[in-house]
N, C-alpha and C positions, 0 to 999 in steps of 0.2 A: 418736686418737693412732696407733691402727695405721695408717691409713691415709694418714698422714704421713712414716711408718716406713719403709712399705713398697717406694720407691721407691728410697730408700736401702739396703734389700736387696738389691732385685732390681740394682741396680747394682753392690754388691760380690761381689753369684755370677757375673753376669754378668762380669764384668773380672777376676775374681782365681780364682775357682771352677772354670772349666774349664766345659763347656757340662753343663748340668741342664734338667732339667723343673721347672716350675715350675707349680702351683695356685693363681693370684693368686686367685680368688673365693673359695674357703676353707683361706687362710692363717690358720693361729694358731701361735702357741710355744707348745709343752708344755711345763711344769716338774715334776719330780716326784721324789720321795723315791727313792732307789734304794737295796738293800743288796747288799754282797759282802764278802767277809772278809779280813786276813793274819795270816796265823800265833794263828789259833785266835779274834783278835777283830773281833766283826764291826763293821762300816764303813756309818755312811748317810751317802750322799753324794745330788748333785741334779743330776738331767740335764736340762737343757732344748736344746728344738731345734725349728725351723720344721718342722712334717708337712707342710706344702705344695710342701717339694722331693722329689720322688720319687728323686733318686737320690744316692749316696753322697759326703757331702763331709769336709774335715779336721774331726778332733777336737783340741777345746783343753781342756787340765784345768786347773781353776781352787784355786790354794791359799791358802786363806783368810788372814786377820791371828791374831795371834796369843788372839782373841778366842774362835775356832772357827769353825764352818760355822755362820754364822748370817746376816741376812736379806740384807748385803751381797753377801757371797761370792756367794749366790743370786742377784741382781741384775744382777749382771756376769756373771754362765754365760748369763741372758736377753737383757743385752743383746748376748754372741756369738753366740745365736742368732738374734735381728734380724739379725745381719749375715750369717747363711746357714753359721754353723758347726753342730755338735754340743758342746754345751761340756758337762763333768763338774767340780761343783765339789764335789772332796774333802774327807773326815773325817780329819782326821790324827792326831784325840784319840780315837776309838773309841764307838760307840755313838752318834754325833748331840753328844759331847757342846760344850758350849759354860760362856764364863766370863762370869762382868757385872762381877766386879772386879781389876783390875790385878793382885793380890797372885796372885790362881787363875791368871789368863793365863799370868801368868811361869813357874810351876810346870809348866803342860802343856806351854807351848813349850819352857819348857829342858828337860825331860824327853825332849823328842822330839830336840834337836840335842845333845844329850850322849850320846844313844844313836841314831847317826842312821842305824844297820842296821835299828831299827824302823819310824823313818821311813820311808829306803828302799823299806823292803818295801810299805808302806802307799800310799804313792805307786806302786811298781810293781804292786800289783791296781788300786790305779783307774787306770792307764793299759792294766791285762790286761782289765778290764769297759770299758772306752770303746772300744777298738778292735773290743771282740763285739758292739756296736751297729749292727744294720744301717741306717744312717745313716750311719755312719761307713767312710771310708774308710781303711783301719788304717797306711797307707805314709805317711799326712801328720796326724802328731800334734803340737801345741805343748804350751807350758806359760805360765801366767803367774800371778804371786804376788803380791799384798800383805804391805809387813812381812814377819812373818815368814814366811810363803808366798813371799815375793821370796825370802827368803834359802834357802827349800826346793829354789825352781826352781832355783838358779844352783848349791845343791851338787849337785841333779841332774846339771847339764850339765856341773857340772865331774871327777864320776864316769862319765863316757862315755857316759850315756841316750842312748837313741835318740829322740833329737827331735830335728825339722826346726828350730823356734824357740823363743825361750824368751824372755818377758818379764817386767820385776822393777819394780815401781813401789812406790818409796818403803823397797824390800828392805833385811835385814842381807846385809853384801858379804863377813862374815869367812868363810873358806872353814873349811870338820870339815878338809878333806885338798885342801890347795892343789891346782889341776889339773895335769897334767903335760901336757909338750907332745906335742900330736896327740891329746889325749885329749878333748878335746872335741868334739862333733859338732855340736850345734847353734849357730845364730846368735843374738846374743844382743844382747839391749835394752835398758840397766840407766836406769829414770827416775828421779831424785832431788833431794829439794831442797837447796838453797842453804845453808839455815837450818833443818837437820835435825841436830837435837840427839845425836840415835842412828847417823847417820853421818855424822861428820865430814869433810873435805876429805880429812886422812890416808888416811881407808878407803877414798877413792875414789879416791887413786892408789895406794893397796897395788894394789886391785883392778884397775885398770887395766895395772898393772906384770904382776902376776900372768898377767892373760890375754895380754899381748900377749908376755909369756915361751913360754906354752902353745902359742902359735900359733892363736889364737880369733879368731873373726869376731866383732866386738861394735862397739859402740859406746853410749858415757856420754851424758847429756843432763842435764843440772844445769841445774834452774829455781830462776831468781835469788829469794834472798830466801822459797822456799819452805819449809816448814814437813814435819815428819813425819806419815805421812796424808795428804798433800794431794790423795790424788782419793777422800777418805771425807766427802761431806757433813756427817753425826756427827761429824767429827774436832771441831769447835771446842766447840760442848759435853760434849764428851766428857773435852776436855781441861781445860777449865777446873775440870767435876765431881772429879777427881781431880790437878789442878795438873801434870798432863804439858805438856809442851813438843808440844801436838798441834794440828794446824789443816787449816782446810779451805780449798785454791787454787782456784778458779774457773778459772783459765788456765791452770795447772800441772798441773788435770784435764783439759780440754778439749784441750790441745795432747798431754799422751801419750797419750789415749785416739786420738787423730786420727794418731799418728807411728804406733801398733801396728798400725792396719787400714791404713797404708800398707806397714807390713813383714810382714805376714801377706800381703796382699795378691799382695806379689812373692815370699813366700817358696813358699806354696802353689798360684803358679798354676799349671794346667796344660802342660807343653812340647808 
């Protein structure tokens, strides 16, 4: 499989990276457990990253569903780094922790968006530990979110974070503190489905209305007919185990997985 992979790396450093060194013969992605703190709790989060490029590329932090940092989230920081980034995918519940039933999920995540100065903060050390990564190049940072990780990224970008791009697939769109205008810095990616029980058409033109009030670079991409979750394999048994309105898009994965390393691609190449 690496070796299938690999060709497709070296083609998105090459064209969107900016010129690197590159170790094709002993290429691997490291994954691994990381800790740093906010505000007195400590945080493991998971860095993975190709050691075969010697030299400093963008970092992307990755924010989980509203599940926790578990095997998904990890998944997707590995397959950024197939593609030649440094991805960190953050703990936003503290300690590693994670949920297995809907009722607990709901608790961590509304805990963190009803106080979302914790979050904040939580998200700004792992973007203060991702940029002290010598891997990393610290002037080109993204974000991308699942769920409610979407909904983390975009109240980031809509509190002024310093990120270059932000991407939200399948994300909550309701803003803690609507953006104001000019206050957004980053370009923004909102993926979502059709037939997304948790946001509705409504939310996607509040949302819509919202940024293009602010004065935001974005753009919506609404896959027809799609379902909440649709780039989580798990979504459909997951949904059925506990009767959510959840599912898994084959197309609606494949196409925003494929739209974001096109806009990463132009967002962080080098001039």
């Amino acid at each position: 499989m690496k070796k299938l992979l690999l060709p497709v790396t070296l083609a998105a450093i090459l064209s969107g990276l900016g010129a690197v060194h590159v170790d094709a013969a002993n290429a691997a992605i490291i994954g691994k457990t990381v800790e740093y703190s906010s505000q007195g709790t400590t945080l493991k989060g998971y860095l993975a990253y190709d050691d075969a490029i010697r030299t400093q590329r963008p970092g992307i932090i990755v924010v989980h569903e509203w599940w926790g940092l578990n095997a998904y989230a990890k998944k997707r920081a590995r397959m950024l780094a197939e593609l030649g980034y440094t991805a960190l995918a953050l703990d936003m519940y503290g300690d590693g922790k994670v949920a297995t039933h809907p009722d607990d999920a709901g608790k961590f995540s509304s805990a963190i968006m009803k106080d979302f100065d914790v979050g904040k903060s939580r998200f700004l050390a792992a973007e203060a530990f991702l940029k002290q990564q010598p891997s990393v190049d610290p002037t080109r940072i993204g974000a991308i979110g699942y769920c409610f990780g979407g909904g983390v990224v975009l109240n980031m970008a809509r509190q002024g974070a310093d990120l270059a791009a932000v991407a939200s697939f399948h994300g909550n769109l309701t803003a803690v503190k609507p953006a104001a205008p000019g206050m957004v810095k980053a370009k923004i990616r909102v993926y979502t489905g059709g037939n997304d029980k948790f946001v509705p058409p409504e939310a996607v033109e509040a949302f819509k209305k919202e940024m293009t009030a602010a004065g935001a670079d974005f753009k919506v991409t609404v896959y027809p007919g799609a379902m909440h979750s649709f780039s989580n394999p798990d979504a459909t048994s997951v949904g059925k185990k506990f009767n959510l309105p959840l599912a898994y898009d084959k197309q609606a994965d494949t196409q925003s997985w494929k739209d974001m390393q096109l806009f990463f691609t132009e967002v962080f190449k080098k001039k």
